[in-house]
Structures are given as structure tokens and as C-alpha cells.
C-alpha positions in Angstrom: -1.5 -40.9 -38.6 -3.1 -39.0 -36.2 -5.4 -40.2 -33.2 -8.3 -37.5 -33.9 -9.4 -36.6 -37.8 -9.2 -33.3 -38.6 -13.1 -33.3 -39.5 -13.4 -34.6 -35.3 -11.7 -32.1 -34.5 -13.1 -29.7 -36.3 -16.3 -30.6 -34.9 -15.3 -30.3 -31.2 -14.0 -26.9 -31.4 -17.1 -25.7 -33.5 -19.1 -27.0 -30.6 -16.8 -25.4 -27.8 -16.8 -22.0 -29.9 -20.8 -22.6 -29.9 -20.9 -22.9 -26.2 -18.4 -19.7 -26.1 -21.1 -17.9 -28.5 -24.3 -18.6 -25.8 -21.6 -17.6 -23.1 -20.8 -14.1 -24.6 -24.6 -13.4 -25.5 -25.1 -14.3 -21.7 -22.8 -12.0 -20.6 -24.1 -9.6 -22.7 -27.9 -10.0 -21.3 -26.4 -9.7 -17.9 -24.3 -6.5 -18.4 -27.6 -4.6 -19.7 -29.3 -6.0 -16.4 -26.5 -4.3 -14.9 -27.3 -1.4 -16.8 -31.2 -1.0 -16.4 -30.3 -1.5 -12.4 -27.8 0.9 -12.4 -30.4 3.9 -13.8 -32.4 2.2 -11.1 -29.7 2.6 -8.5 -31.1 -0.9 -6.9 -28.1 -1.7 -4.8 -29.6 -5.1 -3.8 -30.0 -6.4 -7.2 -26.9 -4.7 -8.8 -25.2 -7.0 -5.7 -27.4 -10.5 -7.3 -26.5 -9.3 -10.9 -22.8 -9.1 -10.0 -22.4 -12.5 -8.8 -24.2 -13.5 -12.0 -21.8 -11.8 -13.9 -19.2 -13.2 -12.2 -20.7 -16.8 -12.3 -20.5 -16.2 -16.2 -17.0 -15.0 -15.9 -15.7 -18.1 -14.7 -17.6 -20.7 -17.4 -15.9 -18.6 -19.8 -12.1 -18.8 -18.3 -12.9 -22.6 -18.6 -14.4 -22.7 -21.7 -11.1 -21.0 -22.7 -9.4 -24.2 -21.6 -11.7 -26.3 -23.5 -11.2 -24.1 -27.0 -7.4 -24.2 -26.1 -7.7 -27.7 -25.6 -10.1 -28.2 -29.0 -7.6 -25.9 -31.1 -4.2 -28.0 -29.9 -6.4 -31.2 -31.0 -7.0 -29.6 -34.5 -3.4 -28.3 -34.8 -2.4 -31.8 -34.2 -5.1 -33.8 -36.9 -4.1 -31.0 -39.6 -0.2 -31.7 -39.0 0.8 -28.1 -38.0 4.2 -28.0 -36.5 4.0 -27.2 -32.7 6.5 -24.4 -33.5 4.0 -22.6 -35.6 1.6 -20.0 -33.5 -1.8 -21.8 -33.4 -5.1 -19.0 -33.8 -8.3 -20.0 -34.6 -7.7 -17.6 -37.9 -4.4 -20.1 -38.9 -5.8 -22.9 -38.3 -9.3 -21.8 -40.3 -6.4 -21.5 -43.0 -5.7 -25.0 -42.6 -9.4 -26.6 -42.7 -11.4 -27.5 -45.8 -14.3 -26.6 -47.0 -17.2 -25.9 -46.1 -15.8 -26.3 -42.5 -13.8 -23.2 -43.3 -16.6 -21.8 -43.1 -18.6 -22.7 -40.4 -15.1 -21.6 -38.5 -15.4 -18.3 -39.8 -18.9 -17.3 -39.5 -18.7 -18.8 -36.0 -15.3 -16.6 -35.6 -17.4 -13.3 -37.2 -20.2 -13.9 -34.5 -18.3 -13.9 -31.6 -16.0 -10.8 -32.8 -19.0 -9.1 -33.2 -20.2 -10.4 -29.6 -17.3 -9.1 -27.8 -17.5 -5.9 -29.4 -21.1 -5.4 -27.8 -19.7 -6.8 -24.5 -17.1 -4.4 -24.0 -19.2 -1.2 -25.7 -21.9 -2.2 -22.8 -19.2 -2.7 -20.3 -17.8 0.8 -21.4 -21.1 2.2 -20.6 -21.4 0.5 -17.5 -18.2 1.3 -16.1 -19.2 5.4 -17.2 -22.6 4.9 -15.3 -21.1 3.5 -12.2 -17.8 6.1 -12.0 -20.4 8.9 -12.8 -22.7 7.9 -9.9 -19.9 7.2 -7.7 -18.7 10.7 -8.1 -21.6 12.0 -7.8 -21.8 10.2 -4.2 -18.5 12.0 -3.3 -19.2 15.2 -3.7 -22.4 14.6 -1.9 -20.7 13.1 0.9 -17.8 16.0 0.6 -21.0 18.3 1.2 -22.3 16.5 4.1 -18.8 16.6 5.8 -18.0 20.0 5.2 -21.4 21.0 6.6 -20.7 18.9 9.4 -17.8 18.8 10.1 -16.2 22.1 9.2 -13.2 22.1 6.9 -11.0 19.6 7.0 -7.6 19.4 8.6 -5.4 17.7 6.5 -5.6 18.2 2.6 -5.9 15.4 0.1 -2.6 16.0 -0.5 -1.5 15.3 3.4 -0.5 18.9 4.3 -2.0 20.6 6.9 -4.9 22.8 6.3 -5.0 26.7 7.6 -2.0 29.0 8.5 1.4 27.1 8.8 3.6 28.5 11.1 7.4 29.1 11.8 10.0 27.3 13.6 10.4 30.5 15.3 7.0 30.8 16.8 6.8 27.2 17.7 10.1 27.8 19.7 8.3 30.7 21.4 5.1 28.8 22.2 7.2 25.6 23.5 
């Protein structure tokens, strides 16, 4: 017999998958924060919203743990072998109803959650590589107007007319 039923455990990981739901909608408001303040181009805020994001970040790495944690707990009240891979889509398998279901739709929510994370991520991480080549070439302006071309090349070669061993020799 085991320590934990399977409807306790059951219980604790739909709670730590509802926690993980708030978490991902979080993380979703804060990445279209990002977004509005990126259009903006408010550098101090896009600063305060990163740290917010990465505040959010790390409650979700640990509530990880905990749904790791939860899921072993489960796999252990249902009897699965330890050998056997433990997802939250086997172990579903293994639950009755109408906990099955709650699982599931819980499951279906955050799928659908992380598919808006990343799609707003995506566009993001476009926004921010667009504007930060836009800021090179700007500042690639600047310097050549400045500075006059440059003498090395991105490549590392040396810019302008090479010359021979033979003339250096002469010049020496």
C-alpha cells in the first residue's frame, strides 16, 4: 500500500499544474509589456520589465521541481514501475475519471499557453534584433563619417592597398 492515494496525489499535481497555468499567463502579460516598450524604445522600463521576466523565470524552474516532485508522487500511488518513462500524458493514462480529465484540460491550457509564450517571444526577439541592427548601421554611419574608413576589415585583414615583400624590403 502506498503512503499517498492516488486521488492525493492527483490533487497536488492539479494544484502545482494550476500554479504553473497563472505562471505561464504571467509570463505571457510580461512579454507583451516587453513588447509595447520595445515600440516604445523605453530603455529604462524595458530594463524593470526584464528583471520581471526574469523573476518569473525562476518561480517557474521551481515550480518544475514541485510538478516533478507531484508527478513522482502520483507515479508512485498509481503503482507505475520506476522503469517506465513518467509524463503527465502517461500518467493521465493511468488516472480515473473524471480526474482524467481535469489532467487533461489542465494539460490543453498550458499547451496552448506556451504556444503564445513562445509566438510573443518570437516576436520579441524579431523586434529587438531588428532594432539592434538598425542601431548598427547607424553607428557604422557615424563612424565612417567620423572616423574615415576603417583599417582593419570585419574579417581582420587590413583595409587599402597591400603591399609586397619586395617593397617592404626597399622601404626597411
Amino acid at each position: 500500500m502506498s503512503i499517498t492515494s492516488p486521488a492525493f496525489a492527483v490533487g497536488a499535481l492539479l494544484g502545482a499544474l494550476g500554479v504553473e497555468t497563472t505562471l505561464e499567463e504571467e509570463l505571457l502579460a510580461v512579454l507583451e509589456q516587453e513588447h509595447q516598450l520595445l515600440v516604445k524604445m523605453s530603455l529604462d522600463e524595458l530594463l524593470q520589465i526584464e528583471a520581471k521576466k526574469e523573476a518569473v523565470l525562476e518561480r517557474m524552474r521551481a515550480l518544475g521541481q514541485q510538478v516533478n516532485r507531484c508527478a513522482k508522487a502520483l507515479a508512485v500511488a498509481l503503482n507505475i514501475p520506476e522503469t517506465e518513462t513518467i509524463t503527465l500524458s502517461r500518467l493521465t493514462s493511468h488516472v480515473n475519471e473524471p480526474d482524467r480529465t481535469r489532467v487533461r484540460k489542465v494539460q490543453e491550457q498550458l499547451i496552448a499557453l506556451t504556444r503564445k509564450v513562445r509566438e510573443q517571444n518570437r516576436v520579441n526577439d524579431r523586434l529587438i534584433h531588428g532594432s539592434l541592427s538598425y542601431v548598427t548601421q547607424y553607428l557604422n554611419l557615424l563612424r565612417s563619417l567620423v572616423c574615415g574608413p576603417a583599417a582593419y576589415l570585419s574579417n581582420g585583414a587590413v583595409s587599402g592597398q597591400q603591399e609586397s615583400g619586395r617593397i617592404l624590403a626597399l622601404k626597411g
